[in-house]
C-alpha positions as CSV (number, residue, x, y, z in Angstrom):
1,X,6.6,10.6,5.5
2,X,5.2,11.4,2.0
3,X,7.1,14.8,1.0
4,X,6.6,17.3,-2.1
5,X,8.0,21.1,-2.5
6,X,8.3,21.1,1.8
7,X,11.4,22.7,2.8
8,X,9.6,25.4,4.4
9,X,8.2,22.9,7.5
10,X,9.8,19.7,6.7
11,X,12.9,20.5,9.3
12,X,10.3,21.5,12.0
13,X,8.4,18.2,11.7
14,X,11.9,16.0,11.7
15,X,13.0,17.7,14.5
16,X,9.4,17.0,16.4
17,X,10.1,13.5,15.6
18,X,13.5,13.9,17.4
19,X,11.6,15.1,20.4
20,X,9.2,12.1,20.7
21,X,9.2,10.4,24.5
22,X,8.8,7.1,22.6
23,X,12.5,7.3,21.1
24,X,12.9,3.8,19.1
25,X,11.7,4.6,15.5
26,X,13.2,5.2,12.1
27,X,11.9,7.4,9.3
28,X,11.3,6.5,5.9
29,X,10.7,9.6,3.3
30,X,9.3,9.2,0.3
31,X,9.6,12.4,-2.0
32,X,7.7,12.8,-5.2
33,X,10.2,14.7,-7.0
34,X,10.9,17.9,-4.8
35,X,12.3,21.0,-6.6
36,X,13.3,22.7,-3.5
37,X,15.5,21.8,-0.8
38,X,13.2,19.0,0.8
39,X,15.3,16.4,-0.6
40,X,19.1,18.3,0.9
41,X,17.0,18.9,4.4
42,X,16.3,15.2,4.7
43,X,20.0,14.1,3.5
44,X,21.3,16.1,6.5
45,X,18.9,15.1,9.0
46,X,19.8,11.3,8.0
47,X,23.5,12.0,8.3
48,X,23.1,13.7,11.8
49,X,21.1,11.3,13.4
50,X,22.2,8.3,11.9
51,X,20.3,6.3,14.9
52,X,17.2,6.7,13.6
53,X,17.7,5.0,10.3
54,X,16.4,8.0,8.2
55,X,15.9,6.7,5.0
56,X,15.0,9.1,1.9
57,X,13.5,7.6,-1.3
58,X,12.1,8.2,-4.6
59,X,8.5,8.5,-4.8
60,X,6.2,7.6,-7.7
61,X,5.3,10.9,-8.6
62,X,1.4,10.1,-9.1
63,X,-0.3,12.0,-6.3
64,X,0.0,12.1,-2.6
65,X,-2.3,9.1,-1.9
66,X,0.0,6.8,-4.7
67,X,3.0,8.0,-2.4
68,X,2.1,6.8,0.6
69,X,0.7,3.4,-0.8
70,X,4.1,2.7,-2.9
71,X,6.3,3.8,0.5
72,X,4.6,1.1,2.7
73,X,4.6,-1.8,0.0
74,X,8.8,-1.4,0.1
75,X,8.9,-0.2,3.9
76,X,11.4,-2.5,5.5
77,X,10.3,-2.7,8.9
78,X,8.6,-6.2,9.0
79,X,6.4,-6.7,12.5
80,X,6.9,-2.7,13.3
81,X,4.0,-0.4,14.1
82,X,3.5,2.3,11.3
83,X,2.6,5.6,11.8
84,X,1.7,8.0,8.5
85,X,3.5,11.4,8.9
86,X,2.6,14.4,7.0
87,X,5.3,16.9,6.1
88,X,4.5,20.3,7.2
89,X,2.6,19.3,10.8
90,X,4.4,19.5,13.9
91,X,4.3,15.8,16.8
92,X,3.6,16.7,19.9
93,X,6.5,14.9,22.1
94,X,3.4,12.4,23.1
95,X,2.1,11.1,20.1
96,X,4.2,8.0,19.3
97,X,4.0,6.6,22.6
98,X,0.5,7.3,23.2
99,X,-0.6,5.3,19.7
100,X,1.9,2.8,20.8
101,X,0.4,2.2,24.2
102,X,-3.1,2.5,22.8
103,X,-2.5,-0.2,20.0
104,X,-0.1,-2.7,22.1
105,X,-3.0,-2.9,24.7
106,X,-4.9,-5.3,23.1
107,X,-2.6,-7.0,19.9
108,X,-4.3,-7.8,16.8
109,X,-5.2,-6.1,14.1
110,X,-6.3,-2.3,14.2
111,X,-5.6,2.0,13.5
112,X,-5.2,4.6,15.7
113,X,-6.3,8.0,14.6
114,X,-6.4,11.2,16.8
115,X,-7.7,14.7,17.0
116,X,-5.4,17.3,16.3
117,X,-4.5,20.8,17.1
118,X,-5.6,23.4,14.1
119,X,-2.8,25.8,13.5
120,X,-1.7,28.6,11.4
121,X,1.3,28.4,9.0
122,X,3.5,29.7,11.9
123,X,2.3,27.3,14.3
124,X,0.0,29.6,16.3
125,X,-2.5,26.9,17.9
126,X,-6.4,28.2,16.2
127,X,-8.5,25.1,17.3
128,X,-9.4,21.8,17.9
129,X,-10.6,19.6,14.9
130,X,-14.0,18.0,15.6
131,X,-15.4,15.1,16.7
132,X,-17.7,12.1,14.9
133,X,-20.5,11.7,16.9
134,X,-21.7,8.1,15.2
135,X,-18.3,6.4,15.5
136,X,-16.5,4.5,13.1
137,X,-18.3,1.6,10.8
138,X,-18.0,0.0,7.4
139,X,-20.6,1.4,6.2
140,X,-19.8,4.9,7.5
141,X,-16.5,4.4,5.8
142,X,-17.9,3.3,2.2
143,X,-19.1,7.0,2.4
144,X,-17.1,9.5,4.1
145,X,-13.5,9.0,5.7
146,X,-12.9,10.6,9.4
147,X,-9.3,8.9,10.1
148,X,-7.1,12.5,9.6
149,X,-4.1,10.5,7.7
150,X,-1.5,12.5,9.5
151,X,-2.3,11.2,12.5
152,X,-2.6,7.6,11.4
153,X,-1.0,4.6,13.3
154,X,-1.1,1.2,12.6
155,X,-0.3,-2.1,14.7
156,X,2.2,-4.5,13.2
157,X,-0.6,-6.7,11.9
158,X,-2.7,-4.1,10.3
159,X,0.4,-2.6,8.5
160,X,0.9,-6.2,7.0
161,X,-2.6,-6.0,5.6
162,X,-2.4,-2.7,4.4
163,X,1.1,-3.9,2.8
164,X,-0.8,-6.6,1.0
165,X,-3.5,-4.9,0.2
166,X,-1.4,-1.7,-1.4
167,X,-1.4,-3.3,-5.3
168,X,-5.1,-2.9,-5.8
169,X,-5.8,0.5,-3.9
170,X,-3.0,1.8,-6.4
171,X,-4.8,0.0,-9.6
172,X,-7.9,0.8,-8.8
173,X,-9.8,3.6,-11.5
174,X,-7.9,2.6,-14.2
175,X,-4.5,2.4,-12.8
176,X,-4.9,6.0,-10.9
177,X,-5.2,4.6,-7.7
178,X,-8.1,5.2,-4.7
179,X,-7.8,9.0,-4.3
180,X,-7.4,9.5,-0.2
181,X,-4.8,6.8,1.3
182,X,-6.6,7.5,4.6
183,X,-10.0,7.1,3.6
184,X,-8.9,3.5,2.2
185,X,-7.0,2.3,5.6
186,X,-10.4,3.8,7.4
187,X,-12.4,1.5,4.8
188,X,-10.0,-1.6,4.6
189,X,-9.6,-1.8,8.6
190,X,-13.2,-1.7,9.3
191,X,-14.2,-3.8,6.4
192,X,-11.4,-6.3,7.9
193,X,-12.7,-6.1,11.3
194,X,-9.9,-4.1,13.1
195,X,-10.3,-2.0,16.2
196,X,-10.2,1.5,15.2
197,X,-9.0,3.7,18.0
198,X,-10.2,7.5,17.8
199,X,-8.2,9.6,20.4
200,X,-9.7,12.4,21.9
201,X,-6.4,14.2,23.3
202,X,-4.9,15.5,19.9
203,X,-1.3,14.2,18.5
204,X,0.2,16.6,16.6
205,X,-0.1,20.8,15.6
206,X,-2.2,20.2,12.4
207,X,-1.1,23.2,10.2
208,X,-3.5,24.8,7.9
209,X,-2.0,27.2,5.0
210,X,-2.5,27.6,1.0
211,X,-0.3,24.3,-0.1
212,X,-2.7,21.9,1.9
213,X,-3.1,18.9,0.2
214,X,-5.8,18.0,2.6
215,X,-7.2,20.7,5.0
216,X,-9.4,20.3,7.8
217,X,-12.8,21.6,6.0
218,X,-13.8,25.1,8.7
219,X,-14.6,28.8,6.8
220,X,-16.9,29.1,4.0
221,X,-13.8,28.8,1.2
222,X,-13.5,25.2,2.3
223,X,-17.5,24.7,3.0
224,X,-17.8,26.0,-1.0
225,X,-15.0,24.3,-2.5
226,X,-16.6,20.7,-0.2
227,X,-19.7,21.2,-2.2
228,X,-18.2,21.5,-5.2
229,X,-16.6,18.1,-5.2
230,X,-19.5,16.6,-3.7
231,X,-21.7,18.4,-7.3
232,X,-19.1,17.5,-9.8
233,X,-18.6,13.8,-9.7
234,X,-15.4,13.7,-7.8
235,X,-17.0,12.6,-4.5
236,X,-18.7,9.8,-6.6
237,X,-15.9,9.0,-8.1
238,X,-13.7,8.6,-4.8
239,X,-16.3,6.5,-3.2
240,X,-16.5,3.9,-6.5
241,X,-12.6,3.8,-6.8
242,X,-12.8,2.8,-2.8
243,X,-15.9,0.2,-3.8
244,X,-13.6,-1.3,-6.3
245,X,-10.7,-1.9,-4.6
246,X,-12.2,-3.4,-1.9
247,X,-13.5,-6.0,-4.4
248,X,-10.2,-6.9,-5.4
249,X,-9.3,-8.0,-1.7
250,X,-12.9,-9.1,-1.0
251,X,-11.6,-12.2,0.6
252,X,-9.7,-9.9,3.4
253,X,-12.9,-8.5,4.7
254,X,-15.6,-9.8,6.9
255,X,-18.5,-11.9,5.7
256,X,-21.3,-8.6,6.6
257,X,-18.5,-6.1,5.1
258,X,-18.3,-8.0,1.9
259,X,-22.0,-8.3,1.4
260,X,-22.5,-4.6,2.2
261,X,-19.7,-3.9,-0.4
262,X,-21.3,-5.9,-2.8
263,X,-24.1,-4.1,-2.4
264,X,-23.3,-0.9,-2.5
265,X,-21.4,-2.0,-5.9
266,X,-24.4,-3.8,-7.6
267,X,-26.1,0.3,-6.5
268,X,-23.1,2.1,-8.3
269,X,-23.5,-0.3,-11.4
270,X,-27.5,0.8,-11.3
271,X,-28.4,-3.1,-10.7
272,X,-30.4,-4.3,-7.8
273,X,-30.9,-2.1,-4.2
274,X,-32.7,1.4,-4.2
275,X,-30.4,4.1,-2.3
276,X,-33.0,3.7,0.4
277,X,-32.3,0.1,1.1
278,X,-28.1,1.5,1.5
279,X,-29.0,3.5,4.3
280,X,-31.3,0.9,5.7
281,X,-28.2,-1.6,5.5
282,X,-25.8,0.9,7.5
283,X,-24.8,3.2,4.9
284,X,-24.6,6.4,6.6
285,X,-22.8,9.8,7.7
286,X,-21.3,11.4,10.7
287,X,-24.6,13.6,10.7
288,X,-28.6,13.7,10.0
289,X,-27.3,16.8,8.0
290,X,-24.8,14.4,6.4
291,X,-27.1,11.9,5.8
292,X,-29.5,14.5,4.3
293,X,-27.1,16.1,2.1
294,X,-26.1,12.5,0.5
295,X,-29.6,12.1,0.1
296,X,-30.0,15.0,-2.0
297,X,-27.0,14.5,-4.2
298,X,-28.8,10.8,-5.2
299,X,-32.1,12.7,-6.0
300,X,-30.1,15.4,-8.0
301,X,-28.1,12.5,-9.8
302,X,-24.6,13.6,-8.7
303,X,-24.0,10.8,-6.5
304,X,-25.1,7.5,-7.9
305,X,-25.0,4.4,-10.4
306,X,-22.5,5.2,-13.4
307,X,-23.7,5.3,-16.5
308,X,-20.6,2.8,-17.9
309,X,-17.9,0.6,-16.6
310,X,-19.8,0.4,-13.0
311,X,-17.5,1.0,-9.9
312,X,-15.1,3.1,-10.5
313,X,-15.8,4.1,-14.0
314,X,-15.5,7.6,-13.4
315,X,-13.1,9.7,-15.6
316,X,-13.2,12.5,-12.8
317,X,-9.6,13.9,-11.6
318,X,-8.4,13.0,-8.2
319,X,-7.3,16.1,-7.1
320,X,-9.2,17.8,-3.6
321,X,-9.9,16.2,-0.4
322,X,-12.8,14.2,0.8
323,X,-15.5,16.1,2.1
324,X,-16.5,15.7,6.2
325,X,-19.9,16.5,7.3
């Protein structure tokens, strides 16, 4: 669990966790330098269920991505399934199991990802969140992430590649890391050939309020502030910070994956394919109005080769979440 400024939900989700059928876990918090109670609330959750192996450390104090990424390079459980936890949502008492059960079914590398239940600050259930219609793919994933982090599990052999692979997602843009942890385990898994699982029965109540760090992209705030990032080079940059980390575990992918990263780098670096040739080669959205809108931001030069440095050149601030679509 990756924690900042939560004492308002953070003893909600814990005691969620408590209520989980699948019982045999233990909780490792990582806290980027809390200046509320979050830090106390954790302290006495460890010391009253001391079953569970709660664990509170210091995080690195970079972002929310750099958090997670620096929490599961030290996380101690070796051969353990890992599941991402957000601080303010609330498990439903089926979530562990069910990921469990899903990923154990067929052993080998692979993520489990799940819809989720849209709620108010209060918990007041407001909707479902949506569905992809195309699936999950490399080349969806070079371009858009639709793995909601907090809902995130992965099998003992994908967690020891995303251990591995942590060190370059958190050097990649010049030391600032990829920008969205989620959108890089979507990228790595299916550029390394794991199953991705999405469930269609949600997981957890998914809460939306003003101190999202990611939100779940419905009302026309969200829709406006989506198409700014996508205008002012942050979306670009996200993608070319994802495109060149990647590179630095080329030899984890699969052969196709590391061609189509390759090649989608050589396009960022303004050498070699046309954008046309990308889509032709899998590079694509959730929707025709995705694809359409990515399109349009090549045409308009927001979204494209970088004038220096190549992949990942980008000086653009990290700060937003990845637009859906």
């Amino acid at each position: 669990m990756a924690t900042l400024d939560g004492a308002q939900f953070v003893q909600d989700q814990i005691d969620s966790l408590l209520a989980q059928e699948h019982a045999d876990w233990s909780l490792l918090v990582s806290d980027d330098g809390s200046r509320d109670a979050t830090a106390g609330i954790v302290a006495e959750a460890a010391r009253r269920h001391p079953g569970h192996g709660i664990v509170l450390r210091q995080g690195p104090g970079r972002s929310a991505a750099a958090n997670f990424l620096d929490a599961i390079m030290t996380s101690p459980e070796e051969g353990a399934f890992l599941a991402l936890s957000d601080q303010d949502d609330i498990w439903l008492p089926h979530r562990l199991g069910r990921a469990v059960a899903a990923l154990a079914a067929r052993p080998g590398p692979a993520i489990y990802a799940s819809r989720t239940l849209l709620c108010d600050a209060h918990g007041r259930v407001r909707g479902l969140s949506r569905r992809h219609p195309r699936g999950p793919s490399f080349g969806n994933a070079l371009v858009q992430n639709i793995l909601p982090g907090n809902t995130i599990v992965l099998s003992p052999e994908a967690a020891a590649l995303a251990r591995a692979t942590a060190p370059a997602a958190l050097a990649a843009r010049g030391g600032r890391g990829v920008a969205h942890h989620d959108w890089w385990f979507y990228a790595l898994a299916t550029g390394a050939g794991a199953r991705v699982i999405l469930d269609d029965r949600p997981g957890l109540l998914y809460r939306q309020h003003d101190r999202n760090v990611m939100g779940a992209h419905r009302g026309l705030r969200q829709a406006a502030d989506r198409m700014t990032m996508l205008r002012d080079g942050r979306y670009g940059d996200w993608v070319a910070g994802n495109v060149e980390a990647l590179g630095a575990v080329r030899d984890r992918l699969t052969p196709g994956a590391a061609a189509l990263r390759d090649t989608v780098a050589d396009w960022l670096a303004g050498r070699g394919p046309r954008f046309a040739d990308l889509r032709r080669a899998g590079i694509r959205r959730q929707t025709l109005v995705g694809d359409a809108l990515l399109a349009a931001l090549v045409r308009q030069g927001s979204f494209g080769p970088q004038p220096e440095g190549g992949a990942g050149g980008s000086s653009a601030p990290p700060s937003g979440s990845p637009p859906g679509g």
